[in-house]
N, C-alpha and C positions, 0 to 999 in steps of 0.2 A: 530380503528387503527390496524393494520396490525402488526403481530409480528413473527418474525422467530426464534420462543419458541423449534421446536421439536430440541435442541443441543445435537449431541452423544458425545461420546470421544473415541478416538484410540492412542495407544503409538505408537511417527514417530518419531527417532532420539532421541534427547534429551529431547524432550516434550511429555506430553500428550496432545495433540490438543484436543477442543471444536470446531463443525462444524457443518453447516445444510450441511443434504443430503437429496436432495430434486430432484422429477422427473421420469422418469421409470430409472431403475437401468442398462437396456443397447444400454440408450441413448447415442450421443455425448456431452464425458465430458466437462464439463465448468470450472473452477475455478476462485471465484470472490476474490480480496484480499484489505481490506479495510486499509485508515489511519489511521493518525496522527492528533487531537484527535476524530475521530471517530470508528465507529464499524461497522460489520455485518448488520445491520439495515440501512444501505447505498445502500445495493441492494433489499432492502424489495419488492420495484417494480418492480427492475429487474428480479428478480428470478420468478415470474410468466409470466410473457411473455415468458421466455427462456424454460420454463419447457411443456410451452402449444405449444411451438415450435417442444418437444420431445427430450430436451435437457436433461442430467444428470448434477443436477447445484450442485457444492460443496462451501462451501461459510467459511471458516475457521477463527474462531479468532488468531489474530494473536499472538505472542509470547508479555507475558503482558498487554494480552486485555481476558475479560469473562473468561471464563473457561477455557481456556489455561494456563496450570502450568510444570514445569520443574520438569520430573522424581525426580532428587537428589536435596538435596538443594545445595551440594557441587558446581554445573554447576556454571558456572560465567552470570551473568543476563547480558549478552551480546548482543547489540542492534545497530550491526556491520550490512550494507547490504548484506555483502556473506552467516552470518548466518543463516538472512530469507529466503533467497533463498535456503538454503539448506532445511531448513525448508519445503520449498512447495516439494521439489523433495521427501524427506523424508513421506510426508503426500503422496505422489499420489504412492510409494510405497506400503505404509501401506494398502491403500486402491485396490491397485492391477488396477491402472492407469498408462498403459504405456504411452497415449501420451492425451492433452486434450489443448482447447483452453485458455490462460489465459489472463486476465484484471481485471483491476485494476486503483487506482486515488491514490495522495502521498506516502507516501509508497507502496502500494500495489501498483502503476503503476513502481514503481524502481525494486521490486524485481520482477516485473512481466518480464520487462525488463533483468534482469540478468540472469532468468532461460531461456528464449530465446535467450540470447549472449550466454551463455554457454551450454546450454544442449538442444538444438535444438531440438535435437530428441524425446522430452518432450512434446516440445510446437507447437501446427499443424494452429495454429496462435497468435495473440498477437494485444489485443488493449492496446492503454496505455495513461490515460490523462495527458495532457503536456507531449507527447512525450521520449523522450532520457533521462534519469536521471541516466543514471550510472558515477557515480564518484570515485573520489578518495582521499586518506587524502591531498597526495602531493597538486594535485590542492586546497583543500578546504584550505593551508593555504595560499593561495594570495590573497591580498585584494582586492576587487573591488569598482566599484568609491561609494561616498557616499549616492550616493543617491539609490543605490542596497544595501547597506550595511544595513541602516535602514528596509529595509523590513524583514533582519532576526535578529530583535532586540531579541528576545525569545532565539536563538542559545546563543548569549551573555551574554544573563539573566541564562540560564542552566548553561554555565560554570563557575560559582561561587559558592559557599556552601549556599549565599542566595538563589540564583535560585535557586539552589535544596528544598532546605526547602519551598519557598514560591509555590513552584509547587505541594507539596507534600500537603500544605495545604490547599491552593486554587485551585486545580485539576477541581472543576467544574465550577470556574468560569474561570478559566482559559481556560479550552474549551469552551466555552461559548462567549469568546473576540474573540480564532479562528477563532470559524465559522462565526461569523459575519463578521469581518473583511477580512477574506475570502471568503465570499460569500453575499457581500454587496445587496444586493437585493432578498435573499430569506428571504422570512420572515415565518418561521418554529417556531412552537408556542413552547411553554413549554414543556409537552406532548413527541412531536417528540424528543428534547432535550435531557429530562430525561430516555428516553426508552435508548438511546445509550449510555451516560454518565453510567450507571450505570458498564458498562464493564470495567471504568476507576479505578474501586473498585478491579483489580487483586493485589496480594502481590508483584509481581514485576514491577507493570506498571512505580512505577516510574522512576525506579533502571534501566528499559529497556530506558525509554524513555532520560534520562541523558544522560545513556553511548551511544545512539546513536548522538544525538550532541556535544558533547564534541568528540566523534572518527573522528567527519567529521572533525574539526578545528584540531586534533592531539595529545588534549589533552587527550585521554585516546587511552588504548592499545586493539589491537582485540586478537583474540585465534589463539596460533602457527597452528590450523590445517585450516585458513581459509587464511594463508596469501598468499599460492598458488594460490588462488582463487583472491582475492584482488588486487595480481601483474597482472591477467593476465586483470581484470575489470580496473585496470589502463592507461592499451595500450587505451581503448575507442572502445571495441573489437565492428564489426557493427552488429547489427539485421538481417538476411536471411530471418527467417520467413516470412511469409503474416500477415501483419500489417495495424491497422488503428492509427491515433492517433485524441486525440479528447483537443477540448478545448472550456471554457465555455467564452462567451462576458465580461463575467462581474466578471472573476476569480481576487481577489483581492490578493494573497498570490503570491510569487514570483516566478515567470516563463521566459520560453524562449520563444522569436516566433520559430514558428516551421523554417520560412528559416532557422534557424541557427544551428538546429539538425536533417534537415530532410536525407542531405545525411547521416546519421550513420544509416539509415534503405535500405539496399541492395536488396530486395527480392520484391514484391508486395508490393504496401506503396501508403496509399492516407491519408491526414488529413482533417479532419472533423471542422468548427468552428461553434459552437452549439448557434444560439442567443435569446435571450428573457430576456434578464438578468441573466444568467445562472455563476454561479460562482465557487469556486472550486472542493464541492462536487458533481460533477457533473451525479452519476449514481443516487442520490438521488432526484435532482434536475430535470433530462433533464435524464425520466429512459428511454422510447421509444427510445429516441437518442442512448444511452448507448446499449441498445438491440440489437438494430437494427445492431451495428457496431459491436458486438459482433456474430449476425449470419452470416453477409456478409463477415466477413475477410475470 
């Protein structure tokens, strides 16, 4: 089985990031940005193809996932969308990346989206699974009908003091109900599981992953320095970039079709729908897919 073991670390903003670097070193950048509850080991088969293409592929765990730890403990375990984003711009600094392609699937397709609405000149394209996910607190407190509601039954489990505690104690089984139910037809043995859950052992994972659903409903507060950012990801700002967007047949976690966020993509924009029973982790699932739309943007 396949493992992307070689992880450095570099101080980018408030974190120490944990990342493979992987590829010739003055290849065209890649950066791969993994979910919710997955890891890095999402692109395990991406990152070779991309690399034999002559790609420089960066692949970072994210803020409360492996090796990624906050400088100070005093930082607030903040798990706000404009954070992460800032996060990646922060990381392609550090690493002395002006501009590089990015893609990504739940998380990592939202903040992939946000550093291309805001910092274009970043991002020289953008794939992103399931499309358009920039949001905002305002919208996330209206309700939708109930039968969209039940799909983020977990959002409503976190924002309670149960939820927290029963996350914090069942974390692997709890990802575990995820993936399945997200990705009802991949059958990914034990083995594949445990290689990625183990990243779910950071000191903040859980304290990140709280405060990010509790901030989408309203219930908790983001950082006076991100709120600039948040007002302007409010507007529904559109994507310019050269875009693909991709989505798997058989994605079981809650989504939009693309008619209904395709015009928020202005620039080059085709979407992709990937079938064989492909579900939401989709670069792990459907990696040639993921590749491929990652070299053609």
């Amino acid at each position: 089985m396949a493992v992307l073991d070689d992880v450095r670390q570099i101080d980018a903003g408030v974190l120490n990031i944990g990342y493979v670097d992987a590829g010739p070193a003055d290849g065209a950048a890649v950066i791969l940005l993994h979910g919710w509850p997955y890891d890095i080991h999402s692109f395990v088969d991406v990152v070779p193809l991309l690399t034999d293409a002559g790609c420089r592929v960066i692949v970072p765990y994210v803020r409360g996932y492996g090796t990624t730890r906050f400088q100070s403990d005093e930082s607030i375990r903040n798990g706000q969308p404009s954070a992460m984003a800032v996060d990646v711009v922060e990381l392609m600094g550090a690493l002395d990346i002006d501009t590089a392609k990015l893609a990504g699937f739940d998380w990592g397709a939202r903040t992939a989206d946000i550093v291309a609405a805001l910092w274009p000149e970043r991002c020289r394209g953008l794939v992103s699974v399931s499309g358009y996910l920039i949001d905002s607190q305002e919208s996330g407190r209206h309700p939708l009908p109930p039968k969209a509601e039940i799909a983020w039954w977990y959002q409503f489990y976190f924002a309670t003091d149960r939820g927290r505690e029963g996350y914090d104690k069942n974390r692997y089984d709890f990802a575990r109900l995820i993936w399945r139910t997200a990705s009802p037809q991949w059958a990914f043995d034990d083995a594949t599981f445990g290689r990625s859950a183990a990243a779910l052992d950071n000191p903040d994972h859980v304290d990140i992953v709280i405060h990010n659903y509790r901030w989408r409903l309203g219930l908790a507060a983001g950082e006076p320095q991100y709120a600039e950012l948040e007002a302007r990801l409010a507007e529904k700002p559109k994507i310019r970039v050269p875009a693909i967007t991709l989505e798997g047949d058989a994605n079981g976690a809650p989504h939009l079709e693309p008619s209904v966020y395709g015009k928020q993509f202005a620039g080059r924009y085709e979407h992709r729908t990937i079938g064989g029973g492909v579900g939401h982790n989709l670069p792990q699932e459907a990696p040639r897919a993921f590749a491929d739309a990652v070299l053609q943007v």
